[in-house]
C-alpha positions in Angstrom: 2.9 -3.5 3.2 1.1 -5.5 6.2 -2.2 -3.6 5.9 -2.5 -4.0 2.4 -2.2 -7.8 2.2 -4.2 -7.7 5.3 -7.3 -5.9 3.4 -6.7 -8.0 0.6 -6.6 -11.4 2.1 -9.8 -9.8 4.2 -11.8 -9.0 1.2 -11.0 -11.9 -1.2 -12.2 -15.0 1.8 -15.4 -11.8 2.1 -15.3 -12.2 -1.7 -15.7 -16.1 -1.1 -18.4 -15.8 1.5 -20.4 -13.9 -0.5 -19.8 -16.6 -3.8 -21.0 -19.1 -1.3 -24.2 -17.9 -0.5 -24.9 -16.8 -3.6 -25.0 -13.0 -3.1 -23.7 -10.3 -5.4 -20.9 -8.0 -3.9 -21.9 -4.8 -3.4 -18.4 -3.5 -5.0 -18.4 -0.7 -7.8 -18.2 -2.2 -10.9 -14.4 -3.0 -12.1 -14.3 0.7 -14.4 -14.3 2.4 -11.2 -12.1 0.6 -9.5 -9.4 1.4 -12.5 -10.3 4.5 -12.4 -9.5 5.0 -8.3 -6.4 3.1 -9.2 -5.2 6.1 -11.7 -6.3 8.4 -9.3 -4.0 6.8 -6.6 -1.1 6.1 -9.3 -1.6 10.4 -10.2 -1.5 10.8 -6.6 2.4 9.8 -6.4 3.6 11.3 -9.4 3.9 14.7 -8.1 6.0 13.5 -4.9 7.9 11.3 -6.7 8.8 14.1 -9.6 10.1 16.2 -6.7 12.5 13.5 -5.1 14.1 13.2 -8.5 14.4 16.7 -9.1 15.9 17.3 -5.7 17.9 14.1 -6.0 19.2 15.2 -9.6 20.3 18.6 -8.2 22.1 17.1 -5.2 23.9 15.2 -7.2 25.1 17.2 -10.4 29.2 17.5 -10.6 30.5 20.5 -9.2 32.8 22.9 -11.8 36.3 23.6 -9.6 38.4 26.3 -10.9 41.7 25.0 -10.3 43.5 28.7 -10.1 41.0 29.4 -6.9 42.9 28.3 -3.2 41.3 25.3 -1.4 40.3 25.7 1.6 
């Protein structure tokens, strides 16, 4: 999570700077960056579909015949 406020706090006083002098940021326009935010956000579904699914199958109740020994 340190990185990530890092490059934030990093680009917004860049963000400043370049208010101050009057320059326009050489960012993509804000539609892109939505769109690399879906593509990041689609990125984790997959993996985190998968930890469910594994997690749900762990943890399903298990049927005991109560006629069978224990061991």
């Amino acid at each position: 999570m340190k990185p990530y406020l890092l490059s934030a706090g990093a680009g917004l006083i860049v963000g400043i700077a370049y208010s101050l002098m009057g320059v326009r940021s050489p960012a993509p326009p804000v539609i892109a960056l939505i769109g690399l935010l879906g593509i990041l956000l689609g990125e984790q579904i997959m993996p985190m579909a998968k930890s469910l699914m594994a997690h749900q199958s762990t943890t399903e109740p298990t049927i005991i015949d109560p006629k069978e020994p224990r061991p």
